[in-house]
C-alpha positions in Angstrom: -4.0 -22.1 6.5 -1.4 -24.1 8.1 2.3 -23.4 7.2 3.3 -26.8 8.7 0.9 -28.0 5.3 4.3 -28.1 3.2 5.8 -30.7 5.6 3.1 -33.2 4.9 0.5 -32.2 7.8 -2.9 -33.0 8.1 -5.3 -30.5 5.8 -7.2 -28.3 7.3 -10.9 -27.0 6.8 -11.6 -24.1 5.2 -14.1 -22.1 6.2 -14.1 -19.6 3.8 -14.6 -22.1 1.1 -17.1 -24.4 3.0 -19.5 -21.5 3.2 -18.4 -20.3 -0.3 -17.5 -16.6 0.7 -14.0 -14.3 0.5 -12.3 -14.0 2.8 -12.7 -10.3 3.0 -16.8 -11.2 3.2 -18.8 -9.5 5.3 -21.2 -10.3 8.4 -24.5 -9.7 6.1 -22.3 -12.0 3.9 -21.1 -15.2 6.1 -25.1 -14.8 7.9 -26.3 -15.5 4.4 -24.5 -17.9 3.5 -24.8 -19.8 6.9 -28.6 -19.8 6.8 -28.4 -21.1 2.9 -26.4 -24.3 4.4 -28.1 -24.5 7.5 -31.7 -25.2 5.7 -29.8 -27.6 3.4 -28.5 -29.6 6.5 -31.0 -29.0 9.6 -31.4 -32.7 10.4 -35.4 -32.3 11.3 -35.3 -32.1 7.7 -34.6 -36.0 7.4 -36.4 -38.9 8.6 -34.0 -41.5 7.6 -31.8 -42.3 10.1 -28.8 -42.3 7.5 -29.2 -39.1 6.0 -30.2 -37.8 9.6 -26.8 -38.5 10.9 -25.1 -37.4 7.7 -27.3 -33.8 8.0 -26.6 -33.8 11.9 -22.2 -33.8 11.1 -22.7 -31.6 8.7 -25.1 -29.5 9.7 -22.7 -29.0 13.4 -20.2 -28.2 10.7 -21.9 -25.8 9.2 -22.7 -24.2 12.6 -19.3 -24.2 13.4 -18.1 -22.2 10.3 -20.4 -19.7 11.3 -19.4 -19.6 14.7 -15.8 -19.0 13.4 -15.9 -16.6 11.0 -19.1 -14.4 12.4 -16.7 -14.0 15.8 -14.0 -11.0 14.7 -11.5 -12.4 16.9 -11.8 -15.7 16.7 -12.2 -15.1 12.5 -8.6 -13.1 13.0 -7.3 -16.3 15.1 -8.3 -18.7 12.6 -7.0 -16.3 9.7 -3.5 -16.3 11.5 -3.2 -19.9 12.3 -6.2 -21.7 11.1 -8.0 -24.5 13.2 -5.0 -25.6 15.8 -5.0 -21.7 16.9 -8.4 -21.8 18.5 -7.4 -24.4 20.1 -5.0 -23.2 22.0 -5.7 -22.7 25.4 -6.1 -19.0 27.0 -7.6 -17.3 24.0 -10.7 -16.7 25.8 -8.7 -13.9 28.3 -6.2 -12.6 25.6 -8.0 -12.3 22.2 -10.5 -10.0 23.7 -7.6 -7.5 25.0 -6.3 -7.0 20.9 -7.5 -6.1 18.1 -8.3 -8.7 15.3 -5.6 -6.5 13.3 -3.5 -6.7 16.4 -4.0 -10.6 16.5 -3.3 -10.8 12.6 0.3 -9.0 13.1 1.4 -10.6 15.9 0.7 -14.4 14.9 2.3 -13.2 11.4 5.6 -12.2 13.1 5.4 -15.3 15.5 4.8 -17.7 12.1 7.5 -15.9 10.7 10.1 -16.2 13.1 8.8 -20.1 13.9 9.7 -20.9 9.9 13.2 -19.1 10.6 14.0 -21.3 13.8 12.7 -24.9 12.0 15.1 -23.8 9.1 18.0 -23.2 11.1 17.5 -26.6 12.6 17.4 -28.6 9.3 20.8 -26.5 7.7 22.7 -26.2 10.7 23.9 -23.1 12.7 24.3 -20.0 10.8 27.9 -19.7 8.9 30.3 -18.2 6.3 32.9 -20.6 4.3 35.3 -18.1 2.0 37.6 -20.7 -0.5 39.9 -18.3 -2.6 41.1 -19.7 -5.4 44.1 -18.1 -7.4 43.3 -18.5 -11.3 46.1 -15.9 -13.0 48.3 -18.4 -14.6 45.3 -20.0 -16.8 45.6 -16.8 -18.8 48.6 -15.4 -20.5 49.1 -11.9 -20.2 48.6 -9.5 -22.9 50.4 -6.3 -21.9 50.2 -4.3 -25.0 46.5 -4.9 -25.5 45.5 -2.0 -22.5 47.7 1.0 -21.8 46.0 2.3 -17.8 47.4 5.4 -16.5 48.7 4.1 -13.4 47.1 6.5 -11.4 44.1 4.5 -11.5 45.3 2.6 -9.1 46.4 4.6 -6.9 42.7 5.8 -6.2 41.1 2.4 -7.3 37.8 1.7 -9.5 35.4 -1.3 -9.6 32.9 -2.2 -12.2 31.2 -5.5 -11.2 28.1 -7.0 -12.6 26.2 -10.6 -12.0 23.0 -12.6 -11.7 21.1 -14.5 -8.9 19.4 -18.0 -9.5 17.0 -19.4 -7.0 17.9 -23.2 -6.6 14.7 -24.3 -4.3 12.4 -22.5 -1.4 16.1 -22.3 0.4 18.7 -21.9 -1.5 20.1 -20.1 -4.7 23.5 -19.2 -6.1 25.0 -16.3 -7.3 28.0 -15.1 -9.9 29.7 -11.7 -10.1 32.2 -10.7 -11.6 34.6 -8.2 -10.8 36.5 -5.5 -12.8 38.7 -3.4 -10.7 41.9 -1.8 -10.5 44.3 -2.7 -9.5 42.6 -5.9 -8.1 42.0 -7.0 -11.9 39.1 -9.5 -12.6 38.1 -11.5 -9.8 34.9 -14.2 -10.5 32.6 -14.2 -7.2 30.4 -17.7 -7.2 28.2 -17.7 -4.2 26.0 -20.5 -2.6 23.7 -19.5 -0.2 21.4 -22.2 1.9 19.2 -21.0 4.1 21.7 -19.1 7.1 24.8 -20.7 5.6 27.0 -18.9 3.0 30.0 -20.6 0.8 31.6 -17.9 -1.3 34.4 -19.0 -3.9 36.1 -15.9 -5.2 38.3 -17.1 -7.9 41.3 -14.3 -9.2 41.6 -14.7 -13.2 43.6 -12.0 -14.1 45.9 -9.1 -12.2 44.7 -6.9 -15.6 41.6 -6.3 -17.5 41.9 -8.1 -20.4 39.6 -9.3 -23.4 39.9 -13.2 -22.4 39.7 -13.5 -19.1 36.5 -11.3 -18.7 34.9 -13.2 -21.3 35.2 -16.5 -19.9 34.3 -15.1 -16.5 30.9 -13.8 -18.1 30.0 -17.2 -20.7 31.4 -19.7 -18.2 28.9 -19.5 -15.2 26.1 -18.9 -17.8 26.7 -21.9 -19.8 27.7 -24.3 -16.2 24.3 -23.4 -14.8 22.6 -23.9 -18.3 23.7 -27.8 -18.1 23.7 -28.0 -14.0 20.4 -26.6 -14.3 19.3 -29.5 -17.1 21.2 -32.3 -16.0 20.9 -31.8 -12.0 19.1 -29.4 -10.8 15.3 -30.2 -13.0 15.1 -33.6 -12.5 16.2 -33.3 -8.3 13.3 -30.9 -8.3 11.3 -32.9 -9.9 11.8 -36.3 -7.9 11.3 -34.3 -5.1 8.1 -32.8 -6.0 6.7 -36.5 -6.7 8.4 -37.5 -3.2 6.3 -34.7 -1.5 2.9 -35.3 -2.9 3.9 -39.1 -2.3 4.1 -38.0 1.2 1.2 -35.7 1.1 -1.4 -38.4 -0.2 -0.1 -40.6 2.7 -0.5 -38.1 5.6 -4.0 -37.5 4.0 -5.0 -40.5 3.4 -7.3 -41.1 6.0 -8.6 -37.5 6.1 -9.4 -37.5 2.1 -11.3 -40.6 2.9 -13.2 -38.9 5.3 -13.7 -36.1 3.1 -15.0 -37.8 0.1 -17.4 -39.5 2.5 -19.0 -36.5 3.6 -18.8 -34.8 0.1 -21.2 -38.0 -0.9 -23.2 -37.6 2.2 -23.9 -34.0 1.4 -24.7 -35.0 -2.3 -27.3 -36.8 -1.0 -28.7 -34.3 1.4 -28.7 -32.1 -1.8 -30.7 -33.9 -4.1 -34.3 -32.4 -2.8 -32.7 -28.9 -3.5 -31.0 -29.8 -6.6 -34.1 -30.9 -8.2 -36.2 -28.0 -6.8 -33.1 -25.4 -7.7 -32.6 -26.8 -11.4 -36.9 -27.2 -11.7 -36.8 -23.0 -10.8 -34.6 -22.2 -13.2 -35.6 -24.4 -16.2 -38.6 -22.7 -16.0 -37.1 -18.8 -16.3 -34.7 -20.1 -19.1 -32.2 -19.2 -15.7 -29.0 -20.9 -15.1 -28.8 -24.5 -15.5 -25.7 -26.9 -14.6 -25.5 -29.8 -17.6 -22.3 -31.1 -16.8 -19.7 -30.0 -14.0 -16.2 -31.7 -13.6 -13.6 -31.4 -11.0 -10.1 -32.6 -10.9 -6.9 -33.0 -13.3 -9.0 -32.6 -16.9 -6.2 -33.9 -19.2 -7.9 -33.2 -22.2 -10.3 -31.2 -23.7 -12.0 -34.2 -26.0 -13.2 -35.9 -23.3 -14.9 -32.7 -21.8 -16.9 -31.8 -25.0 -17.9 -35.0 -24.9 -18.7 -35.8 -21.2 -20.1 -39.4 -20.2 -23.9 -39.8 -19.4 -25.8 -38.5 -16.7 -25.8 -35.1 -17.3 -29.0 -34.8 -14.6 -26.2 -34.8 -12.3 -27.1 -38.4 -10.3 -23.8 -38.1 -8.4 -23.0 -41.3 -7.1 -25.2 -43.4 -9.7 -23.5 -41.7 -12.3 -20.9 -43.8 -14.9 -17.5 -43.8 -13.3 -15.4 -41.0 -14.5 -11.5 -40.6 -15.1 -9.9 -41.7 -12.0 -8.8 -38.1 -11.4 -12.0 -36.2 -12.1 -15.3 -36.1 -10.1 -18.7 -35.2 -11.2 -20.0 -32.1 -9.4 -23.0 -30.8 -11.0 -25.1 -31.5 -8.3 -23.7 -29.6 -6.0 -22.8 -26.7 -8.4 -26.5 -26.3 -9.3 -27.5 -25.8 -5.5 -25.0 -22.9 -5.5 -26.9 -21.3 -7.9 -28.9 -18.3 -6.6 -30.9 -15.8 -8.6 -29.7 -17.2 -11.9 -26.1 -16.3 -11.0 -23.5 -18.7 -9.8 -20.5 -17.1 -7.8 -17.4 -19.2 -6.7 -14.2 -17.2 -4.9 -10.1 -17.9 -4.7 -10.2 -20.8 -2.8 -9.3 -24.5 -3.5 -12.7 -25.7 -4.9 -12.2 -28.9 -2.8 -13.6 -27.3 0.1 -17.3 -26.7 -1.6 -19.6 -28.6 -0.4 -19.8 -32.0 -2.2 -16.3 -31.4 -3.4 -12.9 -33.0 -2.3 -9.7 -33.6 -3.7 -9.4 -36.2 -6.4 -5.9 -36.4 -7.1 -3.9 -34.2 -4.2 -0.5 -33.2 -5.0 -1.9 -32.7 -8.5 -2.9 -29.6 -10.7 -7.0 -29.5 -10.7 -9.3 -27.5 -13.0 -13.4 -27.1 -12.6 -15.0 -27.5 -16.3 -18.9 -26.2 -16.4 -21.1 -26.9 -19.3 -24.3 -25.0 -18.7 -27.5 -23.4 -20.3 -28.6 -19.7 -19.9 -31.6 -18.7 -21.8 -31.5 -22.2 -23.5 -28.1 -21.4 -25.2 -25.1 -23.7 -24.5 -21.9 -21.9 -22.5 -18.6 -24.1 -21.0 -16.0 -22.8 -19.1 -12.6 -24.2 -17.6 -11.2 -22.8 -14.4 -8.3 -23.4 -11.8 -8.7 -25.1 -9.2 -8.6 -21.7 -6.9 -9.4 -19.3 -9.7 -12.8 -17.0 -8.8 -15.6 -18.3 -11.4 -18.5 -16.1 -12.2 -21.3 -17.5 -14.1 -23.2 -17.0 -16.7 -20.8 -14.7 -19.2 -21.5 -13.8 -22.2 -17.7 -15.1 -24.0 -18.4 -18.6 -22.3 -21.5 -19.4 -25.1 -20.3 -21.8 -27.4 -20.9 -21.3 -31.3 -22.2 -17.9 -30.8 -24.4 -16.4 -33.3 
């Protein structure tokens, strides 16, 4: 939701995916789905003082989604800018003068335009830098090989050709190369970052000839080939490591927080686990054995998942390091024998969060429909619709 996210900011909530609806849902939709949560978390519900104050925060979350997303422009606000945009001040006057399309567009171009200042400030004011470099005397010339009419140049023709690699979010370079006459073969390498520009055009030959064009075409090929494996893969990849270093310790304190209230609501759940899971054991309906979250490194060790396969949450065995155990709260998302999950980061579902941030995640479901066995592995924001036929495992 935020764009500010790929800097190491503070992760939002999602909305969408704390009520577990699209984000094209409907009111009939998000009312649903608010009055499912809001029987799950009403803290008259609870006697225990714990669970009480666990139901009341999320409960005054839940509430809050609603409020959100059942409101058309603050549901456009949020969709713009997320969270920090209602917040801003004045919304209350202007956001009732536009349109939530209106809002949308508006807050787009703003974004837009925002990301285009912030760059500028990191690479420096916009420029150009043009190096010509004179390259005719590395190749001998070969008069007899080409016999033009010299009339071609008095009116001139250019045949140029070249390829454009993207280096990182910011940058890419660029080779051309140019056949003309009479300006002869001219090799074009272009860097671009961000607003800034260095060209190189480099003059091989005065005249068209075999050798020249052919190292102009196999040279930048084969230099970005080993740039590409030497430099370019592993500074990309250090990078990547140094920006989900610096994501897990910007979020460090707010994934705490969140695997806090994903146990809290686990608990809250338990009542409706049991009485969800009871319901449909007895229609042969859809029942969660075993739900993982997280980076699933192999498949091994998901056909043959540790103990616990009642779903006991937190008095389950400990699991990989990387990988929760979300069955509970899988199993209270079940409705009607059907179980529908949408393109969003599963580590916004209730009882979810994020057990290894920076890294890839996958949901794997074991369940039972009509007492046969089905598994399926997902992405961490791939849609999931359960039960399917193709998921049953040893078919008959």
């Amino acid at each position: 939701m935020d764009d500010e996210n790929e800097d190491g900011a503070v992760i939002e909530e999602d909305y969408y995916a704390f009520l577990n609806v699209s984000r094209n849902a409907t009111n009939e939709e998000i009312n649903n789905a608010y009055r499912r949560l809001s029987r799950l978390y009403h803290p008259d519900k609870h006697v225990d003082p714990v669970r009480k104050a666990e139901a009341e925060q999320l409960f005054s979350k839940t509430k809050k989604a609603y409020e959100v997303l059942s409101d058309p422009h603050q549901r456009a606000i949020y969709d713009s800018l997320g969270i920090r945009g209602l917040a801003t001040e004045g919304w209350e006057i202007v956001q009732r003068t536009k349109t939530p399309q209106e809002i949308r567009e508006e807050y787009e171009n703003l974004a837009r335009e925002r990301a285009e200042r912030r760059l500028q400030q990191r690479t420096n004011p916009k420029g150009n830098v043009t190096v010509n470099i004179n390259a005719t005397d590395i190749f001998s010339r070969y008069e007899d090989e080409f016999d033009f009419d010299e009339r071609a140049g008095t009116f001139g023709a250019v045949l140029e050709y070249g390829a454009e690699k993207k280096v990182s979010q910011h940058s890419s370079v660029a080779a051309a190369v140019s056949l003309g006459v009479p300006s002869g073969i001219i090799l074009r390498v272009k860097l671009s970052r961000a607003s800034q520009t260095y060209s190189f055009p480099i003059h091989l030959s005065e005249e068209i000839l075999p050798s020249p064009v052919f190292y102009a075409t196999v040279t930048p090929i084969l230099v970005w080939a080993i740039v590409k494996k030497l430099v370019i893969d592993p500074m990309v990849r250090d990078q990547k490591e140094r920006d989900k270093e610096k994501q897990r310790e910007t979020n460090k304190n707010r994934m705490a927080e969140k695997k806090r209230e994903a146990q809290a609501a686990v608990n809250l759940m338990r009542a409706t686990f049991a009485r969800v899971r009871s319901d449909e054991e007895a229609k042969k309906g859809l029942v969660i054995v075993k739900a993982l979250y997280g980076r699933l490194l192999t498949v091994a060790s998901l056909s043959n998942p540790p103990a616990s396969s009642e779903g006991e949450g937190e008095d389950a065995p400990a699991q990989q390091d990387e990988v929760i155990d979300v069955t509970i709260p899988l199993q209270c998302l079940v409705k009607d024998s059907k179980l529908v999950l949408h393109e969003s980061s599963k580590s916004q579902l209730p009882g979810f969060y994020d057990p290894c941030m920076g890294e890839e995640k996958s949901l794997m479901v074991q369940y039972l429909y009509h007492n046969q066995l089905h598994e399926v592995t997902v992405g961490d924001t791939e849609p999931l619709r359960i039960p399917k036929q193709t998921h049953r495992v040893n078919p008959t």
